[in-house]
C-alpha positions as CSV (number, residue, x, y, z in Angstrom):
1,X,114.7,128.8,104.9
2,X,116.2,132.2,105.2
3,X,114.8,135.1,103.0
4,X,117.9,136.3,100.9
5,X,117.3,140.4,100.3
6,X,119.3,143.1,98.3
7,X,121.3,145.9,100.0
8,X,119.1,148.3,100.6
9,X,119.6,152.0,99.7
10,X,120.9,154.4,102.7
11,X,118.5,156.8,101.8
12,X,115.6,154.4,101.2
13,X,116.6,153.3,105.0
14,X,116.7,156.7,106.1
15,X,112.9,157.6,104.7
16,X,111.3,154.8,106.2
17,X,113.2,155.2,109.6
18,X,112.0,159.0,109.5
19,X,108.2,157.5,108.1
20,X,108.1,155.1,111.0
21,X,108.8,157.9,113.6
22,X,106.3,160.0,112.0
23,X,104.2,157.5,112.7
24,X,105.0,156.7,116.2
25,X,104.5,160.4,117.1
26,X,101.4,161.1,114.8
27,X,100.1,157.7,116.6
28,X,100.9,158.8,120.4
29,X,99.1,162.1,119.6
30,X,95.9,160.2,118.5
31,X,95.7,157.9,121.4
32,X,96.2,160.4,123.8
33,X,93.2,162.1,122.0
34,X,91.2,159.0,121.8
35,X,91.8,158.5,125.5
36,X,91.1,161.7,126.4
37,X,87.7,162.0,125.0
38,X,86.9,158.5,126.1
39,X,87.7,159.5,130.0
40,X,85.5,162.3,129.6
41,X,82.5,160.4,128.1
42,X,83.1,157.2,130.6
43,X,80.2,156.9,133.2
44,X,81.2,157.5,136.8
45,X,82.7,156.4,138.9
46,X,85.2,155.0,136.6
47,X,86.2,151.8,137.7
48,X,89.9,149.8,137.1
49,X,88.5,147.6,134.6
50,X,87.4,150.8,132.4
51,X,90.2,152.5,132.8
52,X,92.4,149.5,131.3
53,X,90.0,149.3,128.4
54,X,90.0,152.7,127.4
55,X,93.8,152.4,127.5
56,X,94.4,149.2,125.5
57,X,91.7,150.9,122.7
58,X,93.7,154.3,122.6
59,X,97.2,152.5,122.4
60,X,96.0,150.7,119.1
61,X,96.5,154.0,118.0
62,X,99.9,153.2,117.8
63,X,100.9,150.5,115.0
64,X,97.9,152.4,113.3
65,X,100.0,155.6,113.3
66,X,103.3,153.9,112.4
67,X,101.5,151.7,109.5
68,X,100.1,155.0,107.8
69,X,103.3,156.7,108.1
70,X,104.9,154.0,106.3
71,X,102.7,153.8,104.1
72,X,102.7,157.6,103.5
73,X,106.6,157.1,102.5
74,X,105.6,154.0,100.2
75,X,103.1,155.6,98.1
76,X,105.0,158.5,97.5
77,X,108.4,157.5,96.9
78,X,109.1,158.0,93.3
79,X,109.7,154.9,91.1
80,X,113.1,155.3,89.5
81,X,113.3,153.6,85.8
């Protein structure tokens, strides 16, 4: 059963396109962050299987960003009567 949607809006596209890279970057900055400080506060020696941990964790950051940026552009858009 297909979903049947409207046309959307260009500029409607256009604000969640530039929302979602928002996101994207505002999410890369955080996980490089998170990473960051979770390299320097690992124990040494750090061993493979930390190292793939604390980079799974930081790149949750990710979806995280792009989800608040999208939301961001949902709440504010103005509702048009």
């Amino acid at each position: 059963m297909a979903v049947v949607r409207p046309p959307q809006d260009p500029k409607l596209a256009a604000r969640r396109q530039t929302a979602g890279r928002v996101g994207f970057i505002m999410g890369c900055i955080a996980a490089i962050v998170a990473a960051t400080i979770n390299f320097v506060r690992a124990p040494r020696p750090v061993s493979p299987g930390i190292v793939l941990l604390i980079v799974l964790v930081a790149a949750l950051n990710i979806p995280l960003g792009i989800a608040i940026g999208l939301l961001g552009e949902r709440f504010s858009r103005r509702v048009e009567r």
